[in-house]
C-alpha positions, -999 to 999 in steps of 0.1 A, spaced: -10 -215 62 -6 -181 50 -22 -161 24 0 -145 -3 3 -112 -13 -25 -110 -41 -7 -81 -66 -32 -86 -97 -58 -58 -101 -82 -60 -75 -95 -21 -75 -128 -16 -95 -114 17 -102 -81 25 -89 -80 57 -114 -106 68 -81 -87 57 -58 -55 75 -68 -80 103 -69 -88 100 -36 -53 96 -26 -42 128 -42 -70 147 -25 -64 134 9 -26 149 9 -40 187 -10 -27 212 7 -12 193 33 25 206 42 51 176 36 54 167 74 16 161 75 14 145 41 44 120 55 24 112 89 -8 107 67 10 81 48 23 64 76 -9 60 94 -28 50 60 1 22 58 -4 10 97 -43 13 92 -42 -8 60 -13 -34 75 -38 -39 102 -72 -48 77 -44 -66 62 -36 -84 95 -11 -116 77 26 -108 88 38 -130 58 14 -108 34 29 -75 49 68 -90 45 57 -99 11 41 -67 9 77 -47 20 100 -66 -2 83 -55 -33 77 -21 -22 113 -21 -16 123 -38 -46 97 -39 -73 113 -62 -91 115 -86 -59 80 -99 -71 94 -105 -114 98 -143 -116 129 -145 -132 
């Protein structure tokens, strides 16, 4: 059985996070800041490690509105 694609909040402080974020990619040119995103993705799909979570995952990244119940 897989797990589904949990998209409630679950960051104690994502206002830190997105701090973090933005200070990782300072000063980096856009190449860099590209590859850094890349390899946080493949890093993160990995702890993720559910193939039906990261399809889940795609599709609304895509398509935000892939995950409105309508």
């Amino acid at each position: 059985m897989s797990a589904t694609l949990n998209t409630e909040l679950n960051l104690k402080s994502p206002d830190d996070f997105y701090e973090a974020l933005i200070d990782t990619h300072r000063d980096l040119p856009e190449a860099e800041s590209h590859a850094l995103n890349a390899r946080l993705v493949l890093l993160l799909a990995n702890h993720i490690g559910d193939m039906a979570v990261l399809r889940q995952a795609l599709a609304l990244a895509r398509d935000p509105s892939a995950g409105d119940p309508a």
